[in-house]
C-alpha positions, 0 to 999 in steps of 0.5 A: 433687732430694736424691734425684737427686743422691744416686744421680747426685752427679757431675752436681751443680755447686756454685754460687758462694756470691755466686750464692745469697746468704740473708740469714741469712749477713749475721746469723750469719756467712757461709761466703761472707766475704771473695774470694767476695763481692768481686765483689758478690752475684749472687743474692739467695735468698728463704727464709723470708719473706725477700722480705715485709715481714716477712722479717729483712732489709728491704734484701732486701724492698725488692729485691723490690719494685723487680724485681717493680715493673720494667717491661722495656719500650723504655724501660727502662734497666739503668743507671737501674734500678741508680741508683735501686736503689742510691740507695733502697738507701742511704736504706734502709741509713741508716733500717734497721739491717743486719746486712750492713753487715759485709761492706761494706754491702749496697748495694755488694755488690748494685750492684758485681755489678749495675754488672759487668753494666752494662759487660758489656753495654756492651761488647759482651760480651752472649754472655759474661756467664755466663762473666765473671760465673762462675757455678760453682765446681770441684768435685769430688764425691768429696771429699764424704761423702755420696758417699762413703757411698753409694758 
């Protein structure tokens, strides 16, 4: 991809930072603080052991598992799955120390964003939801100076 994107830099979109969200952000600072996350966190990336039981973060770990355990069939329910994820959350974040906490706390960053899409759905918004979720950010390639070095 660095390849591609170095000879094509116009067809990169930047994502928001809530949508690729690392747990080294919550233990060295993130570049997302403040409005960005506001909106609670869309996505959780998964580098370095982040998702084992060895990884940094065992909130991250535990997210993991309740979506690798998930059984989407006639009985599944979004509101349910976002209850219990947010109430092993909070039990984990008591047991656990985390470094998230600074951003108001883990859980309420992960359910906020999880609780959108709830109401999205239920209010009939289905075809939106990437839309009202924003997904990308503006963004001007030329303002970069990898494009301007190769350019």
């Amino acid at each position: 991809m660095n390849i591609y994107f170095h000879f094509f830099p116009e067809q990169l979109k930047l994502i928001s930072c809530d949508w690729n969200f690392r747990s080294f952000q919550c233990r060295e600072g993130s570049y997302c603080a403040g409005p960005s996350l506001a909106g609670g966190i869309s996505a959780l990336h998964g580098n370095a052991l982040t998702f084992t039981a060895q990884g940094p973060e065992p909130l991250f770990h535990t997210v993991f598992n309740a979506f690798h355990q998930l059984t989407l069939d006639d009985e599944f329910s979004l509101e349910r799955f976002a209850e219990d994820l947010e109430s092993i959350l909070i039990k984990m974040e008591d047991t656990f120390h985390s470094d998230c906490v600074k951003y108001g706390g883990f859980t309420l960053l992960l359910i906020n964003r999880l609780d959108k899409l709830v109401k999205l759905i239920h209010s009939g918004e289905r075809d939106n939801i990437g839309t009202n979720l924003s997904i990308t950010e503006d963004f001007d390639y030329k303002d970069y100076s990898f494009y301007n070095s190769v350019n």
